[in-house]
PLY file of the C-alpha trace (Angstrom):
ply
format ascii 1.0
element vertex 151
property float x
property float y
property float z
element edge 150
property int vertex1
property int vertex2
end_header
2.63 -16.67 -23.12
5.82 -17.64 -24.23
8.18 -14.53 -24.42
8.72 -14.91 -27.69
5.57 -14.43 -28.81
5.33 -11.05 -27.80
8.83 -9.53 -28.48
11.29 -9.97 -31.50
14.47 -12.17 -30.25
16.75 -9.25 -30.90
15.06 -7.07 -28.51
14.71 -9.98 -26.19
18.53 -9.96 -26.02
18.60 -6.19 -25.01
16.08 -6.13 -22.61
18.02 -8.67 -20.58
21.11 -7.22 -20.89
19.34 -4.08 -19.29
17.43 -6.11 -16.96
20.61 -7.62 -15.47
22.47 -4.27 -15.31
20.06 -2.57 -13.76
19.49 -5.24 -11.28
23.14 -5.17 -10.67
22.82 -1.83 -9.55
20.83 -2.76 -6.54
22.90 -5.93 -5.67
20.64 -8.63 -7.29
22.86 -10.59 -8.75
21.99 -14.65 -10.48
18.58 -13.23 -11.81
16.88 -16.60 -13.70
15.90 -16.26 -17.53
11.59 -16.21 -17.18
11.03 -17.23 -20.59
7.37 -16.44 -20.33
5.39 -13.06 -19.57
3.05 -14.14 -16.62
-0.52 -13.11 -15.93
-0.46 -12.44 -12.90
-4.10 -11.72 -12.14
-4.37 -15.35 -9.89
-1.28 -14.83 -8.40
-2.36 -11.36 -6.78
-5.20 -13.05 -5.66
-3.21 -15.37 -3.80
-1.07 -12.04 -2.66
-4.14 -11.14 -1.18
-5.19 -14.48 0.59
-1.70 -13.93 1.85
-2.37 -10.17 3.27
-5.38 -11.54 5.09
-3.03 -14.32 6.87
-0.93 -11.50 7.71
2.00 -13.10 5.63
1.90 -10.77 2.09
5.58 -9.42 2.59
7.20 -12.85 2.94
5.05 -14.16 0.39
5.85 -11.28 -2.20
9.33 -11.76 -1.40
9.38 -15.88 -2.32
6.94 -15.24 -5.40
9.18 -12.83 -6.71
12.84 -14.71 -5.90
11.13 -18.04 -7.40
10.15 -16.10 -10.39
13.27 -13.75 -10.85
15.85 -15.57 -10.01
14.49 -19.43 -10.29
12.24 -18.61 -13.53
9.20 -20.36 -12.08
5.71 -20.40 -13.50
3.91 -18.16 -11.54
0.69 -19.92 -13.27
1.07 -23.21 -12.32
-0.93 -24.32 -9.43
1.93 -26.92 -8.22
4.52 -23.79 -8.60
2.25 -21.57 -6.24
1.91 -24.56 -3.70
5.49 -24.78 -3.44
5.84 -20.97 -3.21
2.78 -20.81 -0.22
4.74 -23.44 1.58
7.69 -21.17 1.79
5.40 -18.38 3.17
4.44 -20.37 5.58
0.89 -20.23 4.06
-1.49 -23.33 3.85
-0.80 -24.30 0.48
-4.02 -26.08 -0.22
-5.93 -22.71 0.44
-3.62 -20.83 -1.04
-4.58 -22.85 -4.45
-7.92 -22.39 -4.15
-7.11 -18.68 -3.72
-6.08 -18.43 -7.25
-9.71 -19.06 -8.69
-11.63 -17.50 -5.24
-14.00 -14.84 -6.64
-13.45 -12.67 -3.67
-9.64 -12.30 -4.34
-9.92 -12.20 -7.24
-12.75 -9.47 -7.51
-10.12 -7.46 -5.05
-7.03 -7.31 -7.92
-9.86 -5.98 -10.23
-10.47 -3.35 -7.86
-7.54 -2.64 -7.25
-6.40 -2.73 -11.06
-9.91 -0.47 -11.95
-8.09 2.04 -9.34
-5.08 2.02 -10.22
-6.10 3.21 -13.92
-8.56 5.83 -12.59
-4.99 6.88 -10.73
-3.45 6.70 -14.74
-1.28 3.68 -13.85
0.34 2.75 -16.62
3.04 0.16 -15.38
4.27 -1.14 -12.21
5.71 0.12 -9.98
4.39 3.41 -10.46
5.36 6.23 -7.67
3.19 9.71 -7.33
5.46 12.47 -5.27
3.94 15.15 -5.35
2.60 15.95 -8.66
5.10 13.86 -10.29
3.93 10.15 -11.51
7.40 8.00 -12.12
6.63 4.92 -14.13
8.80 1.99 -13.94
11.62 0.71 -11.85
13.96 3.65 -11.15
17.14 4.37 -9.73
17.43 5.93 -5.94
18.59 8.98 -7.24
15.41 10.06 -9.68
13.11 9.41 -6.97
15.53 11.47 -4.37
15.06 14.46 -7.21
11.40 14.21 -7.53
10.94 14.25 -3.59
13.65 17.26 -3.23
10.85 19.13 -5.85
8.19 18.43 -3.87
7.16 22.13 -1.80
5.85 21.64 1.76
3.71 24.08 2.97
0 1
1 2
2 3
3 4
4 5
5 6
6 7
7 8
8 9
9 10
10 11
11 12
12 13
13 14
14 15
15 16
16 17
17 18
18 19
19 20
20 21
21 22
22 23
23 24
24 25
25 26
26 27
27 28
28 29
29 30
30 31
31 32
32 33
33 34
34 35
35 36
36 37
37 38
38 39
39 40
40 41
41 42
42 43
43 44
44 45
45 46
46 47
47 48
48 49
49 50
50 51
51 52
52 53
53 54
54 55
55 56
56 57
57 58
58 59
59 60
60 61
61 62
62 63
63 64
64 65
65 66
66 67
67 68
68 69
69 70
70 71
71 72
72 73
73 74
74 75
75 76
76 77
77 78
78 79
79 80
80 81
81 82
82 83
83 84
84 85
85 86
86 87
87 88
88 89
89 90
90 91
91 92
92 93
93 94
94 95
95 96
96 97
97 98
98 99
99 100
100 101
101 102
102 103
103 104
104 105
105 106
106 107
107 108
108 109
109 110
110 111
111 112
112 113
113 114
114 115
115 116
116 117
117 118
118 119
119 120
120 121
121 122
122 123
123 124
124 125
125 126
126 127
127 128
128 129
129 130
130 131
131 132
132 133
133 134
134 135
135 136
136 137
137 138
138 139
139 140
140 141
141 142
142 143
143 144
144 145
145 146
146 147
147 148
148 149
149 150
């Protein structure tokens, strides 16, 4: 859906001046303007056509670069062709992997255990008995792992 749709323009403007400062603090620099909020549900099952072709890493990395920093659909079936080229995945199957009830079946799985877990947003990180929700700088992780006891 349309961005728009789901937040007021004036907090629209905020989030992406956080958005790019944040990124900024990690080096990513020329992020794109998505102008929609994806479902992403099809495109994890193409993530995990990908996994089984041994190829998931470059293919998160060119999903995510075409989305964050080229605003690409991440629904559109001629957008994920492109994007499975670029992996160095066969696009055609890669396609069909959006609608394959096998994949697809998997990111329910994995989505059904991931709120068992009480994932709440993505990424989420569990050290020790801590759950960190969200994107977060180095350093609140490196504090959360320096509480962690080792017996």
């Amino acid at each position: 859906m349309p961005i728009t749709e789901f937040f007021p323009e004036a907090r629209i403007d905020s989030m992406r001046t956080y958005i790019h400062s944040f990124a900024t603090k990690f080096g990513v620099h020329g992020m794109g303007e998505p102008g929609r909020l994806t479902n992403t549900r099809r495109v994890l099952a193409v993530a995990e056509f990908a996994r089984d072709q041994g190829k998931l890493d470059v293919f998160r990395t060119v999903a995510m670069d075409a989305y964050w920093m080229h605003g690409k659909n991440l629904e559109n079936e001629e957008e994920i062709r492109e994007i499975s080229r670029q992996a160095d995945l066969d696009a055609d199957a890669a396609v069909r992997a959006l609608n394959d009830p096998r994949y697809l079946k998997r990111v329910d799985d994995l989505r059904m255990e991931a709120a068992r877990m009480g994932v709440t947003g993505i990424p989420t990180f569990f050290i020790g008995d801590e759950c960190i929700v969200g994107c977060q700088p180095y350093e609140v992780l490196e504090e959360a792992v320096r509480k962690v006891k080792f017996d």
